[in-house]
C-alpha positions in Angstrom: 8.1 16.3 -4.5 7.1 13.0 -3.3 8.4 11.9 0.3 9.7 8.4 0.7 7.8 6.4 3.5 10.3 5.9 6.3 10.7 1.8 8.5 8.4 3.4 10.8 5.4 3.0 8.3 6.5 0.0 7.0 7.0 -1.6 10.5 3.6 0.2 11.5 1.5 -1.7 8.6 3.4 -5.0 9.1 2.3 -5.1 12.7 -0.8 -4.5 12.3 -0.5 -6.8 8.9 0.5 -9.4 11.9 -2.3 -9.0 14.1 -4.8 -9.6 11.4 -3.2 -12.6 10.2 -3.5 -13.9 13.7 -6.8 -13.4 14.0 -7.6 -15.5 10.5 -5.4 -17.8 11.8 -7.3 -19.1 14.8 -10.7 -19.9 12.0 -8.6 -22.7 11.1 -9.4 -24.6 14.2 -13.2 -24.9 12.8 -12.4 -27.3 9.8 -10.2 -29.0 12.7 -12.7 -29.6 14.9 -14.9 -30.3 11.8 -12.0 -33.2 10.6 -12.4 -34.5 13.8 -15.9 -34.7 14.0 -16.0 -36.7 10.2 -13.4 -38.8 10.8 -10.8 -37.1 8.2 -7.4 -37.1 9.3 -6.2 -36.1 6.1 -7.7 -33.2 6.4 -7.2 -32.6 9.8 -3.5 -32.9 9.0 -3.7 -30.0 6.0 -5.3 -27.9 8.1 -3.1 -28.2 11.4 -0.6 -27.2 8.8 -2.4 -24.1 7.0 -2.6 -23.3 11.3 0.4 -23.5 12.5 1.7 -21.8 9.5 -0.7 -18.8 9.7 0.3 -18.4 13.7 4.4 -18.4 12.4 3.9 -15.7 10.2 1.4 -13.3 11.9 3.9 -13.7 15.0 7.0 -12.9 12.8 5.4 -9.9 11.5 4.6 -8.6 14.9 8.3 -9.6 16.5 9.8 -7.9 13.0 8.0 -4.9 13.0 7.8 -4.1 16.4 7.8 -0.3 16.4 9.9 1.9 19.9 6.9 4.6 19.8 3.9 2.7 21.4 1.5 5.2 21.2 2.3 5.8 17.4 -1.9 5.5 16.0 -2.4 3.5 12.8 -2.9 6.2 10.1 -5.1 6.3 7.2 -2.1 5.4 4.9 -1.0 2.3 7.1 -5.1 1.6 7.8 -5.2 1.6 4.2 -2.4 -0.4 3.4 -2.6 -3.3 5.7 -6.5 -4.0 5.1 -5.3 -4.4 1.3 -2.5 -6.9 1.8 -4.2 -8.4 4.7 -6.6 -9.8 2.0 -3.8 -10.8 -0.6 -2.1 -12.7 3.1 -5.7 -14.3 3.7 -6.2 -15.5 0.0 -2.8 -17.2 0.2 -3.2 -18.8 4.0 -6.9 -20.1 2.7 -5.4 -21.4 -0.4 -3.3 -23.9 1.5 -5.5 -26.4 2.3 -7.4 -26.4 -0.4 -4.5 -26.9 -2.7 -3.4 -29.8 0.2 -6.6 -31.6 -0.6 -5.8 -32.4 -3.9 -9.1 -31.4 -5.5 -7.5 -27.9 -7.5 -5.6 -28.6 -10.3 -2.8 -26.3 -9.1 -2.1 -23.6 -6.4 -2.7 -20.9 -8.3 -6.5 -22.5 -8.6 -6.9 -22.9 -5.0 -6.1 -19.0 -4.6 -9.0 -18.4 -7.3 -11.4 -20.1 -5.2 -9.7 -18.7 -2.0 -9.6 -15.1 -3.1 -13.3 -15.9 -4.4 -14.5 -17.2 -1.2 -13.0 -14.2 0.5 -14.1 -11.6 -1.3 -17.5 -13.1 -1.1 -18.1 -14.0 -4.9 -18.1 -17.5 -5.6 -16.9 -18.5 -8.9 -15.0 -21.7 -8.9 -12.0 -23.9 -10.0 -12.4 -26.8 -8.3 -12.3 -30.5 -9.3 -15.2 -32.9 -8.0 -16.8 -30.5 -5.8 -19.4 -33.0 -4.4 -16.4 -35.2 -3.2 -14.3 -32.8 -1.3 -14.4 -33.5 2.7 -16.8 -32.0 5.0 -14.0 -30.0 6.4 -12.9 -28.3 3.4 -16.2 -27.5 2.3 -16.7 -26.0 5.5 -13.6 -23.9 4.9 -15.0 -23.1 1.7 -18.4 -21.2 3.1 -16.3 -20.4 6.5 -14.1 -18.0 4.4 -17.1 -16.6 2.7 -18.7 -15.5 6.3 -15.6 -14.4 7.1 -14.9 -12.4 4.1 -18.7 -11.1 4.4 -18.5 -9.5 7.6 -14.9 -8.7 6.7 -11.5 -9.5 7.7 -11.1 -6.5 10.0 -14.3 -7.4 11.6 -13.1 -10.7 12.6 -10.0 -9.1 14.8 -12.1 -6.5 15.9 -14.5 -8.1 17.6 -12.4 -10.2 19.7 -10.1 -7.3 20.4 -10.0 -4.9 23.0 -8.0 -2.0 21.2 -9.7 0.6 19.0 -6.8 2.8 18.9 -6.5 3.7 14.8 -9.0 0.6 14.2 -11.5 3.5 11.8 -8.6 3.7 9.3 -8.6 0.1 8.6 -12.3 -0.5 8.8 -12.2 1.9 6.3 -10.1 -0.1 4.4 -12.6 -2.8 3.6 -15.2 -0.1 1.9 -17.1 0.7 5.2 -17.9 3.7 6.6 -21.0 3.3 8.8 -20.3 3.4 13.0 -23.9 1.3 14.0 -23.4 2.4 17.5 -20.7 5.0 18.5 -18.0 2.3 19.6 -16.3 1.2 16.9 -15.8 -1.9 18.6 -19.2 -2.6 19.7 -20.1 -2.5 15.7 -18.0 -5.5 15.0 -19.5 -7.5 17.7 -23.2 -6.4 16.8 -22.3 -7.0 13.0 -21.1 -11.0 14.3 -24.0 -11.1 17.1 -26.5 -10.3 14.0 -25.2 -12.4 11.9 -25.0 -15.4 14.0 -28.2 -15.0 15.1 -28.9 -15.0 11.4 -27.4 -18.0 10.9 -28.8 -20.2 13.7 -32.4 -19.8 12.2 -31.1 -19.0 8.8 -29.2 -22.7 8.8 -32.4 -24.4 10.5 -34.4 -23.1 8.0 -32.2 -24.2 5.1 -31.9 -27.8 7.3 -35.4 -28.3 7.5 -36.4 -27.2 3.6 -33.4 -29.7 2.7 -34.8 -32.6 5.2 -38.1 -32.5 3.4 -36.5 -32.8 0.2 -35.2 -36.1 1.3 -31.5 -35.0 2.5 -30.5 -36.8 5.7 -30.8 -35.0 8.6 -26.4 -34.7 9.1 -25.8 -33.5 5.5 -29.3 -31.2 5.9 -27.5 -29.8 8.9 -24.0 -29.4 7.7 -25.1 -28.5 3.9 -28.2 -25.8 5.7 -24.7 -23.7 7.7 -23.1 -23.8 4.6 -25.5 -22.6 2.1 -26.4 -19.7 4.9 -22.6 -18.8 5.3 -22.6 -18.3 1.5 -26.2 -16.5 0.7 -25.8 -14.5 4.0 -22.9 -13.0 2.9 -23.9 -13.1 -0.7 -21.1 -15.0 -2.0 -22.5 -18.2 -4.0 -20.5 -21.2 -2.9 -22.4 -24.4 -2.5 -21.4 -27.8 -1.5 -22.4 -29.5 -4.2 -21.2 -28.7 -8.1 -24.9 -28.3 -9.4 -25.7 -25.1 -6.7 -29.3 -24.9 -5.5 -30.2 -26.7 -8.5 -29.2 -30.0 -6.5 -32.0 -29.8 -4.2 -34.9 -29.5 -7.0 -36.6 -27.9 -3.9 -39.5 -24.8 -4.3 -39.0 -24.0 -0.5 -34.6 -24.5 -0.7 -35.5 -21.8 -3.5 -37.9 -19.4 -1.4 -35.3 -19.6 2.3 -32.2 -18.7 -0.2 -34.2 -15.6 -1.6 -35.4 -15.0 1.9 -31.1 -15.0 3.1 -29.7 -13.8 0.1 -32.2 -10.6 0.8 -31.3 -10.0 4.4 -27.3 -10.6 3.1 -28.3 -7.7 0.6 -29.5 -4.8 3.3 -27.2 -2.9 5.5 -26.2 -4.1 8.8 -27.5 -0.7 10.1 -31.3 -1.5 8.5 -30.9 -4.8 10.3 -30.4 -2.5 13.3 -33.5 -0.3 13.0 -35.6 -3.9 13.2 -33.8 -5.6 16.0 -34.5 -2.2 17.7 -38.1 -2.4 16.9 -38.1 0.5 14.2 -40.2 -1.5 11.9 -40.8 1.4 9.5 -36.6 1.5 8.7 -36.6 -1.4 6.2 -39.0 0.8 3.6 -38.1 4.3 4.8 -34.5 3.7 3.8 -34.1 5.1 0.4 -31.6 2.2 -1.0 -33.6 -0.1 0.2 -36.6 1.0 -1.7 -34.1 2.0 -4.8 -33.2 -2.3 -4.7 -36.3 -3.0 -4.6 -37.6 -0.9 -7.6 -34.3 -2.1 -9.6 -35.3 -5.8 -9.2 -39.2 -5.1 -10.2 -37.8 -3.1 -13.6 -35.5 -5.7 -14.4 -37.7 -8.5 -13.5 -40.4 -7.3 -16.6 -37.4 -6.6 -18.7 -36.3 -10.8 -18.2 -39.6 -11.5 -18.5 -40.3 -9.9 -21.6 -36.9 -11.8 -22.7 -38.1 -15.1 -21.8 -41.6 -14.3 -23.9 -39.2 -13.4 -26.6 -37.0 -16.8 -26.7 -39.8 -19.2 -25.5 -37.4 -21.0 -23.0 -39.3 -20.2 -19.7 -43.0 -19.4 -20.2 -45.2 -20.7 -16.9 -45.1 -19.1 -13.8 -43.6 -21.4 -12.1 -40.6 -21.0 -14.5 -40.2 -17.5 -14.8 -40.0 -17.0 -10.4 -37.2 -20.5 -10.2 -35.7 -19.2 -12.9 -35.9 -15.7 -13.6 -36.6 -14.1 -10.7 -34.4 -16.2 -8.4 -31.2 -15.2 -10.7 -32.3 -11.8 -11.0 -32.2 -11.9 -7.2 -29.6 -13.8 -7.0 -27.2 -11.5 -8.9 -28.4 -8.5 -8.1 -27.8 -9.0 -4.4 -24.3 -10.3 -5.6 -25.5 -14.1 -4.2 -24.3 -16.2 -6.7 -26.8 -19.3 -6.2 -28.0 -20.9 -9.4 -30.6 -23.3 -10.5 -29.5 -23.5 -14.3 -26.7 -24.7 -15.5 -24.1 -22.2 -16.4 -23.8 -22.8 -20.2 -28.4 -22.1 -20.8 -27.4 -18.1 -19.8 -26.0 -18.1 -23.5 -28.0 -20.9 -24.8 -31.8 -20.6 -23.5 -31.8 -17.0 -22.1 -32.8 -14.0 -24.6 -30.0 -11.4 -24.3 -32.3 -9.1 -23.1 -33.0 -11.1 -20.2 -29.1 -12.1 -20.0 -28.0 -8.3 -20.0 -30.6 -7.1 -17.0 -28.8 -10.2 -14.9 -25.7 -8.1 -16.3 -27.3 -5.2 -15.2 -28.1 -6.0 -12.1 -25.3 -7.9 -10.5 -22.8 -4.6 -12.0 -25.8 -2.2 -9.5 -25.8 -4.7 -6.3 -27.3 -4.1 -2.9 -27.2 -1.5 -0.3 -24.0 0.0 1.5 -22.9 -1.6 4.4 -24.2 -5.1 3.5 -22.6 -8.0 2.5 -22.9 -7.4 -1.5 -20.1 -5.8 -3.1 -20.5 -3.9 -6.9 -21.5 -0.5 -7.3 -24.3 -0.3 -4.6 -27.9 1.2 -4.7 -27.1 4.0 -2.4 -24.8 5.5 -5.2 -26.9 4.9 -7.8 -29.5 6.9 -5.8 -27.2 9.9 -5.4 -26.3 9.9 -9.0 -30.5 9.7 -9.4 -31.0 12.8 -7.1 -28.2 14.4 -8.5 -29.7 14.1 -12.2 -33.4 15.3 -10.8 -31.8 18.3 -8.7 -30.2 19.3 -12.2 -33.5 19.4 -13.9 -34.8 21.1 -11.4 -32.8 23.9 -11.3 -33.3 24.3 -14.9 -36.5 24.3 -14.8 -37.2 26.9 -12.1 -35.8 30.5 -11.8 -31.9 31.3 -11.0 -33.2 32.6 -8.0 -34.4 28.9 -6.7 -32.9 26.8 -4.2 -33.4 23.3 -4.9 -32.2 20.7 -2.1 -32.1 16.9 -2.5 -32.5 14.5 0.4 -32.8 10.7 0.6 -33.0 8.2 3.4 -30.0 6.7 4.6 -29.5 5.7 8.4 -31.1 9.7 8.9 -32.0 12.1 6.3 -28.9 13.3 3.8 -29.2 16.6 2.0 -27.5 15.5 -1.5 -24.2 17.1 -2.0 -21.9 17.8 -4.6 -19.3 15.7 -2.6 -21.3 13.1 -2.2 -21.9 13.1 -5.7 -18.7 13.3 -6.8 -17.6 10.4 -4.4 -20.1 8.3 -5.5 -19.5 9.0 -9.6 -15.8 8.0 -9.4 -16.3 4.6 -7.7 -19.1 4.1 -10.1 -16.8 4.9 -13.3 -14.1 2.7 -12.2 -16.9 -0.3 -11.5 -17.5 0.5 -14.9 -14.1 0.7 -16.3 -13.3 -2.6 -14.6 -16.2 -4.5 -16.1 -15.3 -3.4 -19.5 -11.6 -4.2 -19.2 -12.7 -7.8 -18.1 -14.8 -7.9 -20.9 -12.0 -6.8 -23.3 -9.8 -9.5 -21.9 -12.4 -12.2 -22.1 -13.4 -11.1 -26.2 -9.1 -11.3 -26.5 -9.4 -14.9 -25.3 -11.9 -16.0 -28.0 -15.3 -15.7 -25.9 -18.2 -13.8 -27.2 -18.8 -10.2 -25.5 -21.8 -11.5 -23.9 -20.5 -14.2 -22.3 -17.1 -12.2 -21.5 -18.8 -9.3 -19.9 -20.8 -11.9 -17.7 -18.4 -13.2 -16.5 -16.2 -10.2 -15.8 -18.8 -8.3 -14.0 -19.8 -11.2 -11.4 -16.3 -11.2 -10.4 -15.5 -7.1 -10.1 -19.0 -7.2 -8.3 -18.2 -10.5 -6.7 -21.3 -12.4 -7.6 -19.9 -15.7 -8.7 -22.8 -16.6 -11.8 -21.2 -17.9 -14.7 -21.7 -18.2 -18.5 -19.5 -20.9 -18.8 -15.9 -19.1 -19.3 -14.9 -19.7 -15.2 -13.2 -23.4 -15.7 -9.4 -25.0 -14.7 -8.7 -25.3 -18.2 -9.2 -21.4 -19.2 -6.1 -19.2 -20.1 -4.2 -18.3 -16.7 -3.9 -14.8 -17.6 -7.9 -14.7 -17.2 -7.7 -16.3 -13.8 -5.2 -13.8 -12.7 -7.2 -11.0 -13.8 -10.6 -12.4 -12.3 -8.6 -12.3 -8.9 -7.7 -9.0 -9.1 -11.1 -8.1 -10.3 -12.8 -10.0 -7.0 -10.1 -8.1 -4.9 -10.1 -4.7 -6.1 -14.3 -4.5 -6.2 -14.2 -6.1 -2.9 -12.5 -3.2 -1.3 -13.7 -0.5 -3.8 -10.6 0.5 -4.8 -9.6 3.1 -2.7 -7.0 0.6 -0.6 -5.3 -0.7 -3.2 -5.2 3.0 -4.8 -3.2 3.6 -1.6 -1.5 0.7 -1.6 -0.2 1.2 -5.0 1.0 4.8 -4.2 2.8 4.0 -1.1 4.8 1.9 -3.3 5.6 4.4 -6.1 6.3 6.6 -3.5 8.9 4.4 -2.0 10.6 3.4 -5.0 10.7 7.5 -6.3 10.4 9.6 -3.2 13.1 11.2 -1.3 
């Protein structure tokens, strides 16, 4: 028998639901104080609305749902739950000044490229992206840090309550406690990463400066290209990407970010602690690293095969960079969109595919499958053989690196296997959709698989003029893979539950 959910539950994920869209509500004052800064009252004016709004509903969902049992914890269900509409609130509350500016063809295209930003993948519908105002392109990479370090995070870290707060970190696909308060992980996850992007952005100002950008857009367009390859999402304020900057060293500080952005917050940990020996000891780490040498020779040989990038100079801007680049789920670019299906070999084309549907390491920024389960599924597959091999009699045990030494479980396994099929599933189903549509498999699993692994690289198909069903379907994709699943899996049965339980 299935048991209906009672008010209780509902009122217990709508205040919490609140409290998070409180907390997103106050990043709105950046792109204010940005508006002022540039002199755009326009803008100042959309986003004082997108604030004011935000504040009205996060405080009507706590005065609404204001529950009599005060010490009633968050549960995994209502953890679950309000992490997975929380990012369905936040791609609707970020939509609103983009759509205000007047640069998306519609609202439903300002919720791609919100939801996209978000969920830290990058693919856009916006019109005359090097004209938009330097507040809302601001808001564009500010959602993409936000959405990096997650939403949760965000209220986290400037909260004092950890009461229930594991179930909903949960929520958003993570699992690792850095240090034993929950709460002192948020702030050390948003004290790394704006350490990060202090030198990150003066790095990225200071390769763009000697390119010949002025020192105010070298700034401004150096924070925003670090928000983005930080948290491996792939926005960039201008429409041309990293290509823009026709810049070797822009190129080398993007791969140097998009990198860090790739490796677990708690491999960021062992350095700043002064355990040097962490970043090659970790066994995902050194699994990423082996991926993107295989897949490297495998473009190359592509490239040798087509003749479109032959010197060595070519082959690292262009194949290595977007071999990187997707398989850390960054989404930077230095081709135009359209040469994946008319310069690249499909060999070198499908190990990009490859690599952004594997991604980085757990607890990072990237989202996709993730090295560390492609790793287990690795050990799992050599413990098999072994035990084959030797006599009935043998014990064979499987470890790997991983924040402190795993034995490989069936578990594990299992865990990691399911979330892996259903990646695959939803790459495939994009695929199917895209091939419906009229676009070549190729192009259609591209595209599908940077948005369920929210990398935001495009073959072309990612445009305001394709069919709205496919825009729908990407959002779900960057939402879904975003959150691995497992939310909106609960989120989905809490509903059948309440419409058929008794």
């Amino acid at each position: 028998m299935i048991f209906k959910p009672q008010l209780k539950d509902i009122k217990i994920i709508g205040f919490h639901l609140g409290k998070l869209t409180l907390g997103l509500g106050l990043w709105f004052l950046l792109p204010m104080a940005c508006a002022l800064v540039f002199h755009e009252p326009d803008a100042f004016l959309d986003f004082s609305i997108s604030f004011v709004f935000s504040l009205c509903v996060g405080v009507l969902l706590n005065l609404v749902c204001v529950f009599p049992e005060k010490d009633t914890a968050i549960g995994w269900m209502h953890g679950m739950i309000a992490v997975a509409l929380s990012w369905i609130v936040a791609m609707f509350l970020g939509a609103i000044p983009l759509w205000l500016s007047g640069h998306w063809a519609s609202f439903l295209d300002a919720c791609f490229d919100s939801m996209s930003g978000f969920a830290t993948t990058g693919l856009v519908l916006a019109r005359d992206i090097d004209h938009i105002s330097y507040s809302c392109n601001l808001w564009r990479h500010l959602i993409m840090f936000i959405g990096g370090q997650g939403i949760v995070i965000v209220v986290l870290s400037l909260s004092n309550v950890a009461s229930g707060s594991y179930s909903i970190y949960l929520g958003e696909a993570r699992d690792e406690r850095i240090l034993p308060n929950l709460l002192q992980t948020a702030r050390y996850i948003w004290l790394v990463s704006f350490v990060y992007l202090v030198l990150g952005s003066a790095a990225l100002a200071f390769a763009m400066n000697h390119g010949g950008i002025p020192w105010v857009d070298a700034v401004f367009q150096g924070i925003c290209i670090f928000m983005a390859g930080f948290d491996t999402g792939g926005f960039s304020p201008q429409s041309q990407s990293i290509l823009y900057y026709h810049s070797f060293l822009v190129e080398i500080v993007c791969m140097v970010v998009m990198f860090f952005g790739a490796i677990s917050f708690s491999v960021h940990y062992g350095l700043w602690t002064g355990n040097r020996k962490v970043l090659f000891k970790n066994s995902e780490v050194r699994a990423l690293l082996l991926s993107i040498f295989i897949l490297f020779v495998a473009v190359v040989i592509g490239f040798g095969q087509s003749g479109s990038y032959i010197t060595a100079n070519a082959l690292f801007r262009k194949g290595f960079f977007h071999l990187l680049s997707g398989h850390v789920g960054a989404g930077f670019s230095t081709v135009y969109a359209q040469h994946f299906s008319s310069l690249w070999n499909p060999l070198s084309v499908f190990s990009i595919i490859i690599a952004m549907g594997m991604g980085g390491c757990v607890g990072s920024t990237t989202g996709a499958i993730k090295m560390l389960r492609i790793s287990l599924a690795f050990k799992a597959f050599r413990s098999e053989i072994k035990r084959l091999m030797f006599s009935d009699s043998t014990v064979v045990v499987e470890k790997l690196n991983h924040i402190k030494t795993i034995v490989v479980e069936d578990k594990l396994v299992k865990n990691a296997l399911m979330i892996t099929l259903a990646f695959i599933v939803l790459y495939l189903a994009g695929a199917a959709l895209g091939v419906y549509y009229g676009y070549s498999f190729q192009d259609s699993l591209f595209e599908s698989v940077s948005a369920s692994a929210n990398v935001g690289l495009s073959a072309g198909i990612t445009q305001p003029a394709m069919p709205t069903m496919l825009k729908v379907v990407y959002m779900f994709q960057m939402w879904i893979g975003r959150l691995e699943f497992i939310a909106v899996f609960v989120m989905v049965g809490f509903f059948i539950s309440w419409l058929k339980g008794k």
